[in-house]
C-alpha positions as CSV (number, residue, x, y, z in Angstrom):
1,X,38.4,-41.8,-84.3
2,X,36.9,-38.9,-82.3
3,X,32.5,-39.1,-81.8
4,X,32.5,-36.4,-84.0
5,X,34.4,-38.4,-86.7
6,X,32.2,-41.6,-86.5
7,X,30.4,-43.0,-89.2
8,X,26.9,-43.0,-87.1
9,X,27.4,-39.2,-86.6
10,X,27.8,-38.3,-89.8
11,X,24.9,-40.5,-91.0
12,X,22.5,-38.7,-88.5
13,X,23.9,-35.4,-89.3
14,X,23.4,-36.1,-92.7
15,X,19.8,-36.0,-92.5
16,X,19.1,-34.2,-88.9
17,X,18.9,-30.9,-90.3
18,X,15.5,-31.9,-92.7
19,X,13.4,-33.9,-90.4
20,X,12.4,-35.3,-87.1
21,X,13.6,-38.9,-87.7
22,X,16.7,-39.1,-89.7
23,X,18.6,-40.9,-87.0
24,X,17.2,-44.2,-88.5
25,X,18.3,-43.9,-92.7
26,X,21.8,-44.0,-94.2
27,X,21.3,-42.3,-96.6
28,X,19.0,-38.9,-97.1
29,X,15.8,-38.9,-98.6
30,X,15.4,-38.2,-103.3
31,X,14.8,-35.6,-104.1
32,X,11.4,-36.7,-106.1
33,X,10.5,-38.5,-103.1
34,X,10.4,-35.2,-101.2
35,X,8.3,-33.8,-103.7
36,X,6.6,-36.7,-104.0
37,X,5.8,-37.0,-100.2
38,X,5.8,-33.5,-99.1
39,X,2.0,-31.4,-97.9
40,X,3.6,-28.3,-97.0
41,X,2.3,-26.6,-100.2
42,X,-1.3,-27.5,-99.0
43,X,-1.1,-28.0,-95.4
44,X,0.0,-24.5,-94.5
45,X,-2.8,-23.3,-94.2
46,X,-3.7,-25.2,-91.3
47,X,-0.8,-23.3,-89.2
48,X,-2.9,-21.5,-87.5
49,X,-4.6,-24.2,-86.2
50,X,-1.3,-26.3,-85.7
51,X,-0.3,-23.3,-83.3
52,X,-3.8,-22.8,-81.6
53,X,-3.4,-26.9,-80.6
54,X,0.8,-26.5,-79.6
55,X,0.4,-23.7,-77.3
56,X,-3.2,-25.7,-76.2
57,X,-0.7,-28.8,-75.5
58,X,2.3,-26.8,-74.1
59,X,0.2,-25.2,-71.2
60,X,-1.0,-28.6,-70.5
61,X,2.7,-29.8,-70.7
62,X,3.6,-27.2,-68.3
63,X,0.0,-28.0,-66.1
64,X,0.9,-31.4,-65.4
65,X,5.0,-30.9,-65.0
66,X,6.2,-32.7,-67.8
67,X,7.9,-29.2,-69.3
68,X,8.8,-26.4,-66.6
69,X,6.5,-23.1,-66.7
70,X,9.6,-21.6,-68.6
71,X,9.9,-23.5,-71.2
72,X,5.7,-23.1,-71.8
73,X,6.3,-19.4,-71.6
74,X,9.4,-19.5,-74.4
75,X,7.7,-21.7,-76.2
76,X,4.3,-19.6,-76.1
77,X,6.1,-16.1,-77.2
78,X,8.2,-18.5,-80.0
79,X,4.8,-19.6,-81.2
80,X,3.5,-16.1,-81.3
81,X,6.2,-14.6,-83.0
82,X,6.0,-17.6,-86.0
83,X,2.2,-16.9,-86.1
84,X,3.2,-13.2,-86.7
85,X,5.8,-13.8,-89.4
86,X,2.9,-16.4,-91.0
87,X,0.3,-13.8,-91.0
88,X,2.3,-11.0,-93.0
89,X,3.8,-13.5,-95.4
90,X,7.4,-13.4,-94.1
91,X,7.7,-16.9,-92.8
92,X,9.6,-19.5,-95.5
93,X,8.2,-22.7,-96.1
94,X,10.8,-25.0,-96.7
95,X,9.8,-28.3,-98.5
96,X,12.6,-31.0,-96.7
97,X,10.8,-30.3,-93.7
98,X,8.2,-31.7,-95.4
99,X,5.2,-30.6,-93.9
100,X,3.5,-27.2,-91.9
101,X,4.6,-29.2,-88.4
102,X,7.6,-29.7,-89.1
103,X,7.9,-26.2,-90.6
104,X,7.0,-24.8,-87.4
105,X,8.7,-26.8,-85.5
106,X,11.9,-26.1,-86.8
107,X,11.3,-22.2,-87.0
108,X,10.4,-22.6,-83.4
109,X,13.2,-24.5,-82.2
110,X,15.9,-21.9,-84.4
111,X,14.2,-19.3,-81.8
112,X,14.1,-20.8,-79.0
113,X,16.7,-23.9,-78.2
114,X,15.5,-27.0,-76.3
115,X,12.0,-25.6,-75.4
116,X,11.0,-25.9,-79.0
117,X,12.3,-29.3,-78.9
118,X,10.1,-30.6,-76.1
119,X,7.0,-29.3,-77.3
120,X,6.4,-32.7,-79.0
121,X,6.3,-34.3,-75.7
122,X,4.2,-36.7,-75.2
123,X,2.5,-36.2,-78.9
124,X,3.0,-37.3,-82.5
125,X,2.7,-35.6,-86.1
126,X,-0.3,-38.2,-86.4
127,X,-2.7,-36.9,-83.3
128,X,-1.5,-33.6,-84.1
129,X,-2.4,-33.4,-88.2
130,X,-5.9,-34.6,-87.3
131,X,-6.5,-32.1,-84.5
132,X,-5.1,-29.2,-86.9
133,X,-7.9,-30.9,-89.4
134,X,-10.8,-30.7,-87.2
135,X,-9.7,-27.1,-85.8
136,X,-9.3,-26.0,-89.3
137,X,-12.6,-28.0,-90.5
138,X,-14.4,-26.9,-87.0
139,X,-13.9,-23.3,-88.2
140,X,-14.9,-24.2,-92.0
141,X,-18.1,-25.4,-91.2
142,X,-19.1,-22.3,-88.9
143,X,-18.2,-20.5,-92.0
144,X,-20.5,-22.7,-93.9
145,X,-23.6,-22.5,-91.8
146,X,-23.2,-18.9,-92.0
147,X,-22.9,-18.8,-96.3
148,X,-25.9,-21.0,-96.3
149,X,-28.2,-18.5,-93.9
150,X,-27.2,-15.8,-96.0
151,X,-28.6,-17.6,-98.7
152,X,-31.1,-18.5,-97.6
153,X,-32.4,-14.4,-96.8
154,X,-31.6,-14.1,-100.2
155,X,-34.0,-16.8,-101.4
156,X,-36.6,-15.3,-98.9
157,X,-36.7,-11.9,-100.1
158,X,-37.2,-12.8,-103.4
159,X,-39.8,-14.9,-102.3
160,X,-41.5,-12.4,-100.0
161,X,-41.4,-10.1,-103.3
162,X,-43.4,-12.6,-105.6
163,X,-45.4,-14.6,-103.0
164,X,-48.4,-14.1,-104.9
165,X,-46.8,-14.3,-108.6
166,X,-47.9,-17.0,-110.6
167,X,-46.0,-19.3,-112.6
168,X,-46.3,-23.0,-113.8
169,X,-45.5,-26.0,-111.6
170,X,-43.8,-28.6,-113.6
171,X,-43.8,-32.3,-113.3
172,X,-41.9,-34.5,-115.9
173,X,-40.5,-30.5,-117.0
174,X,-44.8,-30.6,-118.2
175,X,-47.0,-28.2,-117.1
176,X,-48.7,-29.1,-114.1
177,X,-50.4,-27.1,-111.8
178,X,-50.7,-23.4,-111.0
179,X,-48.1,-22.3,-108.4
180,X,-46.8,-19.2,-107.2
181,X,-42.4,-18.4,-107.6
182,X,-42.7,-17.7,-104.5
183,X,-43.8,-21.2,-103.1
184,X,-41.0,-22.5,-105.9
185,X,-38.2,-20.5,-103.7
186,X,-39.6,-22.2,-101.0
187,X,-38.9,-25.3,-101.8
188,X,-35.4,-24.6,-101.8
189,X,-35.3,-22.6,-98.5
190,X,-36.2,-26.0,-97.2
191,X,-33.6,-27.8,-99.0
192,X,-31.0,-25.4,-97.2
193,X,-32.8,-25.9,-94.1
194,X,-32.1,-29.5,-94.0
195,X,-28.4,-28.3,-94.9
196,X,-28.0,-26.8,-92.4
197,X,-28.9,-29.2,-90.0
198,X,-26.6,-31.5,-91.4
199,X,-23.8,-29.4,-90.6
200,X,-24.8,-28.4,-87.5
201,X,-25.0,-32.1,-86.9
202,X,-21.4,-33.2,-88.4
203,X,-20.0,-29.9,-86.6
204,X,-20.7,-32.2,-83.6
205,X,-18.2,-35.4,-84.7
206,X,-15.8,-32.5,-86.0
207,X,-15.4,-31.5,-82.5
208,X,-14.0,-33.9,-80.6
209,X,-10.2,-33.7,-80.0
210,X,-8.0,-36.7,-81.1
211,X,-4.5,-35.3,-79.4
212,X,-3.6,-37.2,-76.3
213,X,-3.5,-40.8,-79.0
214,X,-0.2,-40.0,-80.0
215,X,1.0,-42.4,-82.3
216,X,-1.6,-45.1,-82.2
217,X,-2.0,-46.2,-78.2
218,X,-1.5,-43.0,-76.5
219,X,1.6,-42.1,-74.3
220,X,3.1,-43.0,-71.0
221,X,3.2,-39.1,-69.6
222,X,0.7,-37.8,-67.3
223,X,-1.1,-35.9,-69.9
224,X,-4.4,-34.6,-68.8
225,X,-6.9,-34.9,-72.6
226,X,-9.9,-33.1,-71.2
227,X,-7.8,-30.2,-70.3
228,X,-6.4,-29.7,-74.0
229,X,-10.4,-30.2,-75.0
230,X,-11.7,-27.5,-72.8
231,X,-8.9,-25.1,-73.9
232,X,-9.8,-25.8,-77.6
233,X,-12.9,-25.3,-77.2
234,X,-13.6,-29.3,-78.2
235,X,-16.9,-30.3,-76.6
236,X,-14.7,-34.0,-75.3
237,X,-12.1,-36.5,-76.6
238,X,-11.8,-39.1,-79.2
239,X,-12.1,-42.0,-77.0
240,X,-10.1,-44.6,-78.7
241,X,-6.5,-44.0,-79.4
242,X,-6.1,-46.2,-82.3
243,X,-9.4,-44.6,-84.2
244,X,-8.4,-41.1,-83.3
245,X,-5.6,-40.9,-85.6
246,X,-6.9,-43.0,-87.9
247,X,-10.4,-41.6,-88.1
248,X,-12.0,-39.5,-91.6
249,X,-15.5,-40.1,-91.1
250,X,-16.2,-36.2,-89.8
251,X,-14.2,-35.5,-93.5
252,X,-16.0,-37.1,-95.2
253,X,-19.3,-36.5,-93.3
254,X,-18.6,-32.6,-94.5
255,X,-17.5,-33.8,-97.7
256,X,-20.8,-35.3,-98.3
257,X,-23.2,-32.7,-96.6
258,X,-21.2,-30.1,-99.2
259,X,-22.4,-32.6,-101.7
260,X,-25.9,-31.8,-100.9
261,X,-25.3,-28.8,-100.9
262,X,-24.0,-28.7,-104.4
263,X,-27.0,-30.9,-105.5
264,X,-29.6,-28.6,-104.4
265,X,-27.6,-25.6,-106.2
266,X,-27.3,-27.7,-108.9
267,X,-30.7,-28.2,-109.9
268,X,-31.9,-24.7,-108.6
269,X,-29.1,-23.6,-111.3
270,X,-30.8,-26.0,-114.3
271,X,-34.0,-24.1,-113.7
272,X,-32.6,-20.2,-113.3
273,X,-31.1,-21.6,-117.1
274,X,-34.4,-23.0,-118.3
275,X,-35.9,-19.9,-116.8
276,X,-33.5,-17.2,-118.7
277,X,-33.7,-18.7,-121.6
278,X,-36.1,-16.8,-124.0
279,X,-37.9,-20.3,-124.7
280,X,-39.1,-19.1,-121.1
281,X,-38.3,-15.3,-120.6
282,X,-39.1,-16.1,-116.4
283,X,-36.2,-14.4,-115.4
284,X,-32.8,-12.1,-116.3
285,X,-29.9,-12.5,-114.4
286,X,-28.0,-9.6,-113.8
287,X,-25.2,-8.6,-115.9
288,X,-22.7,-9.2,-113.4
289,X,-23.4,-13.2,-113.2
290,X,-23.4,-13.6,-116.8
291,X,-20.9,-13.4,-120.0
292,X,-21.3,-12.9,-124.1
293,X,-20.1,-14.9,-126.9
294,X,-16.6,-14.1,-129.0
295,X,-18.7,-14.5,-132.4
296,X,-22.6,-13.8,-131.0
297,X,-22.9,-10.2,-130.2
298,X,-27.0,-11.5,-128.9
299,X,-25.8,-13.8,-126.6
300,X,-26.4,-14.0,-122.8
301,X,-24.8,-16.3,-121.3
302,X,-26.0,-17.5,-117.3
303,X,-22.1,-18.8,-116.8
304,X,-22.4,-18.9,-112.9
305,X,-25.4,-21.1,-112.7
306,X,-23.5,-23.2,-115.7
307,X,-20.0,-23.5,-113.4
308,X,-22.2,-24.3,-109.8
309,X,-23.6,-26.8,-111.9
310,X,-20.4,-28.2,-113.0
311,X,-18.7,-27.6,-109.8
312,X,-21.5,-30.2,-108.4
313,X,-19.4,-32.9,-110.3
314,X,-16.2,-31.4,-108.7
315,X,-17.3,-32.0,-105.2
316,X,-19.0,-35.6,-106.0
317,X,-15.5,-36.2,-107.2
318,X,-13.5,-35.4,-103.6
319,X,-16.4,-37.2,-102.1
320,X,-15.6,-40.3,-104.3
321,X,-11.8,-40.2,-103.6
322,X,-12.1,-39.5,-100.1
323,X,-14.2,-43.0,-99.8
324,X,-11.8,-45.0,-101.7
325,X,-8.6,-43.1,-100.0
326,X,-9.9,-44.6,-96.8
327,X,-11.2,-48.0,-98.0
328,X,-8.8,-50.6,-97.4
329,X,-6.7,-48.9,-94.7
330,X,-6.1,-51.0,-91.7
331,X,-5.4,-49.3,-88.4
332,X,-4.0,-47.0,-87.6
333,X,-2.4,-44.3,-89.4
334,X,-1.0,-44.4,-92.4
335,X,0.6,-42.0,-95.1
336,X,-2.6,-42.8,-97.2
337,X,-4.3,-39.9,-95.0
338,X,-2.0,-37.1,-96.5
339,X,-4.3,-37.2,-99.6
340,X,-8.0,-36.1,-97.1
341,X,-6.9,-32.9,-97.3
342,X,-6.4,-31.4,-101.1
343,X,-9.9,-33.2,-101.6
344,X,-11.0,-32.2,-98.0
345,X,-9.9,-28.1,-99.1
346,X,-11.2,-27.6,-102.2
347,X,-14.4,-28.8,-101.0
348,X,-14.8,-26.4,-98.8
349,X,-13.5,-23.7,-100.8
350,X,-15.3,-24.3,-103.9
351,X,-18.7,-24.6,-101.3
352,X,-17.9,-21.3,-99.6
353,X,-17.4,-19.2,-103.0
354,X,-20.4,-20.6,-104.5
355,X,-23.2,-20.0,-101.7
356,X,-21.1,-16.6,-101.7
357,X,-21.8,-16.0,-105.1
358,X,-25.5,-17.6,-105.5
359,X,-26.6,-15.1,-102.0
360,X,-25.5,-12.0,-104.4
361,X,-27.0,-13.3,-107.5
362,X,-30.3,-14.3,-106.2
363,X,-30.6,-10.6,-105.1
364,X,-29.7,-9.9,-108.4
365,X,-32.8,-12.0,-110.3
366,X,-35.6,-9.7,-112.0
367,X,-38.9,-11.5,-112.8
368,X,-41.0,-11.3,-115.8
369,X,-44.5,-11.4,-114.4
370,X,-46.4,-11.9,-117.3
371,X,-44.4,-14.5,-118.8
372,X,-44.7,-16.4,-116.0
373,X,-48.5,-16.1,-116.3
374,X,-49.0,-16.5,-119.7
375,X,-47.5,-19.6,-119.5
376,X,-49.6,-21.1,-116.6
377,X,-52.1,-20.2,-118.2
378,X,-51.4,-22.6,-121.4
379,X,-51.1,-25.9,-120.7
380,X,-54.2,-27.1,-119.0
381,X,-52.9,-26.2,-115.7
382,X,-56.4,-25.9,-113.9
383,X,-57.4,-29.8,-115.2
384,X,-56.9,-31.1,-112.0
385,X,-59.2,-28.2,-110.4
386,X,-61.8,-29.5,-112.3
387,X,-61.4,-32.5,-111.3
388,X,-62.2,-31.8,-107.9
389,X,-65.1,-29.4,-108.4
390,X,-66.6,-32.5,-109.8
391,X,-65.9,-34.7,-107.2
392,X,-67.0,-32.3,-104.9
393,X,-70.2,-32.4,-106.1
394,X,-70.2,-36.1,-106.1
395,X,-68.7,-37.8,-108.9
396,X,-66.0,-40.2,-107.5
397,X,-62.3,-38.6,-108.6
398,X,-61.3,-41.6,-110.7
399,X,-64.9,-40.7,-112.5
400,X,-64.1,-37.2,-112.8
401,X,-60.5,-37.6,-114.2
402,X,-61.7,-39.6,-116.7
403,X,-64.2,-36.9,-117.8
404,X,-61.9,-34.2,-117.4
405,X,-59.0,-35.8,-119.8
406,X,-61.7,-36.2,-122.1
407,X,-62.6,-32.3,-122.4
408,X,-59.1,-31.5,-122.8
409,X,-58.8,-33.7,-125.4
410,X,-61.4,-31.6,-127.0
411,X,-60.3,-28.4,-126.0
412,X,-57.0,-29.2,-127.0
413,X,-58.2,-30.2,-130.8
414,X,-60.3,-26.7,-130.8
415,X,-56.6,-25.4,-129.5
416,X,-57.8,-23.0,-126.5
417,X,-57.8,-23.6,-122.6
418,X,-60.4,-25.2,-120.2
419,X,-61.4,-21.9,-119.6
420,X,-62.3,-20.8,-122.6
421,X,-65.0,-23.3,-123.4
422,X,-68.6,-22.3,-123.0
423,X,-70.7,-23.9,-120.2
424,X,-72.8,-25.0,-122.8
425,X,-69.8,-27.5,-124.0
426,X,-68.6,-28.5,-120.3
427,X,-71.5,-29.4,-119.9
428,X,-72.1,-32.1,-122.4
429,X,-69.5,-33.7,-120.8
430,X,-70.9,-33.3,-116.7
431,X,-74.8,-31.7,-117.1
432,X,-74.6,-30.6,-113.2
433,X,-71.3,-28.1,-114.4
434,X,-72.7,-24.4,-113.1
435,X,-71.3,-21.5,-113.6
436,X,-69.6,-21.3,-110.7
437,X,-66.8,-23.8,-112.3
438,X,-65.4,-20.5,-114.3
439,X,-63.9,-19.8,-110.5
440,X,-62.1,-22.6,-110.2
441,X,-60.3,-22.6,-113.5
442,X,-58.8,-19.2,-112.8
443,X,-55.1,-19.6,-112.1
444,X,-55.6,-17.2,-108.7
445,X,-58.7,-19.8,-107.8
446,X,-56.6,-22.9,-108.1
447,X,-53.7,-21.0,-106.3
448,X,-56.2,-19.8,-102.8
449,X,-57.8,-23.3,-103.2
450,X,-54.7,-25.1,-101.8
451,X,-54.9,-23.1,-98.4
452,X,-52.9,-25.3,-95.9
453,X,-49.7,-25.6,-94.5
454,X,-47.0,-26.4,-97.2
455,X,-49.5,-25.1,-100.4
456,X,-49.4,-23.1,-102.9
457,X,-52.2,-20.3,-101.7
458,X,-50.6,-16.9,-101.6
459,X,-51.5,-16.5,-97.9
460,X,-49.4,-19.9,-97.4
461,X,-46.2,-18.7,-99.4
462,X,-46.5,-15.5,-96.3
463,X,-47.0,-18.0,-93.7
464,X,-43.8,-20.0,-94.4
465,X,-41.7,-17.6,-95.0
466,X,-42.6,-15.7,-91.7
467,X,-42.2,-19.0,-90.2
468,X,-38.6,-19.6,-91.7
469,X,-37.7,-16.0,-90.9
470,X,-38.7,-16.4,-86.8
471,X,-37.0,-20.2,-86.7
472,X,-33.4,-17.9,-88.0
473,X,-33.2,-15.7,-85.3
């Protein structure tokens, strides 16, 4: 029997032309296993990335004479012409290779012989699917940070428009105190504030480059790590070669920051509801945002803030699995990590879209002034104003409170506001009330008398935003 005739060549031929480690089976892999087992129908998209880090790990190949210059320089153009065929949709994504590596790989090695086969010198699928991630979630994030400053001159805008517009601050969903929309905006131009700082933070754990661990320990060729980094654009090296491959805390680190994200989107969305509906007629979303009813021919519906609110749960979900996916994994890698990056994805797309859409369709808000108004001015939203006149003039606050509950009580059984009662009445509940106590229960007197850093006063609302606009450029 000839070596072409043996049993052992027929067995690795078998399975040689689907994979990178056939050698070791008898038999080929089921078909509903491949299916089963296969990412390529996710993980393409990360072949940009894949090529960004192969010709990054060629020329370092080449650098430390592991691979001749030639071979980098075939395998360089190879990489380039895939890239090409990628971008305009030509290149065929075959699912028993498996994954986009392997994909690649293969294309590259039908191009260009040996060289293709020694670009994965010195490296394995595992080092190299987790530097692809962090490439690909490096890139994600920038794109992030940007959606969430857009956003954010969206939400100031809108507030620069209606610093001085008065509406009702709610506690318990009660009226509370005077406030202006414009200080309410504000609130969540913080929120996004601390957003981004969070990504700018996890941008940092993103960017440190895990190729170089190979399998699990590393390899035994001269590779030079910091090299690779520094070519990347990686600000230095996962220092552990077991925990480099193995590693999804910067996944889920963005997977939870995009939570936040969703949460504070998700409760700005409960109020632009509240606020449309005519139970408040605060706001009207534009058109554009919104949809009608088969059978109402009235209805309104605020559908985007309705689907960011239920796209909140979504992202809590991918949060969830990627926590248990990486539970009870012992070191190092394992085939458990395929499933960080549907999760991982549609995170990040569902974040992107949203803080897409929400930038346009704050722009696209139109305030009802004096319904907002009106309804401050219900409510007994000046109580606490009162309050404090009195203990300004002496009466300890616990005193005053007291005195004050007990005047709305009786301005609520005569069913009109503070305001509204002569002097005569107030004061048979405090005799040293003067008339000067008709200034503080005016909405625009409550509103200037809270002039300090982080109030309410109109002059305040100017102050932050100018301050939020300088600290963006």
């Amino acid at each position: 029997m000839t070596h072409k005739e043996s049993p052992l060549h027929k067995e690795s031929a078998l399975n040689k032309k689907d994979t990178s480690w056939s050698g070791r089976f008898n038999e080929p892999v089921a078909e509903l296993v491949k299916k089963y087992t296969a990412s390529v129908g996710f993980d393409q998209r990360l072949a940009v990335f894949d090529i960004q880090g192969s010709i990054a790990h060629s020329q370092m190949l080449g650098a430390q004479k592991i691979i001749s210059l030639d071979d980098v320089k075939a395998i360089e153009a190879g990489l380039a012409e895939i890239l090409q065929e990628i971008e305009a949709g030509q290149f065929e994504w075959l699912l028993d290779l498996e994954d986009v590596h392997l994909n690649i790989e293969k294309r590259l090695t039908d191009k260009i012989g040996d060289a293709g086969k020694r670009l994965h010198t010195g490296r394995s699928r595992n080092d190299q699917v987790a530097t692809d991630v962090r490439l690909w979630l490096r890139a994600t994030t920038d794109q992030v940070s940007a959606g969430l400053t857009k956003l954010q001159l969206s939400l100031l805008d809108l507030a620069e428009t209606h610093f001085d517009t008065v509406m009702p601050g709610f506690t318990h969903l009660q009226v509370a105190q005077p406030v202006t929309f414009g200080h309410h905006l504000m609130a969540y131009v913080e929120m996004l504030k601390r957003d981004v700082a969070r990504f700018v933070d996890c941008r940092k754990r993103i960017n440190r480059l895990p190729l170089g661990a190979a399998a699990l320990a590393g390899t035994s060729y001269p590779i030079d790590r910091e090299m690779v980094a520094k070519t990347l654009g990686f600000d230095g090296v996962c220092e552990n070669s077991l925990d480099a491959v193995s590693d999804r805390d910067f996944a889920i680190e963005f997977t939870f920051a995009a939570s936040l994200v969703m949460t504070h989107l998700s409760r700005l969305s409960e109020e632009l509801i509240l606020w449309s509906s005519p139970r408040f007629a605060f706001i009207d979303i534009a058109d554009r945002f919104c949809t009608g009813s088969s059978i109402m021919p009235q209805k309104k519906n605020p559908d985007v803030p309705e689907l960011v609110r239920g796209k909140t749960g979504r992202v809590y979900g991918h949060l969830t699995a990627l926590l248990t996916l990486m539970k009870g994994q012992p070191l190092a890698y394992n085939k458990d990590n395929q499933e960080d990056k549907e999760p991982l994805f549609d995170t990040a797309d569902t974040l992107l879209v949203t803080l897409e859409i929400y930038a346009d369709m704050m722009r696209g808000i139109t305030v009802n002034k004096e319904n907002m108004r009106q309804a401050a001015s219900e409510g007994f939203a000046t109580a606490t104003d009162l309050a404090d006149y009195l203990a300004k003039k002496g009466m300890p606050f616990r005193d005053a409170h007291e005195v004050v509950a007990l005047a709305v009580r009786y301005a609520v059984d005569k069913n009109v506001e503070l305001s509204d009662l002569p002097l005569a009445t107030l004061q048979q509940f405090v005799p040293e009330i003067s008339d000067d106590v008709y200034a503080v229960l005016t909405l625009e007197g409550s509103l200037n008398s809270r002039n300090h850093i982080g109030g309410t006063a109109p002059a305040q609302v100017q102050a932050a935003i100018a301050r939020v606009r300088t600290a963006m450029k």
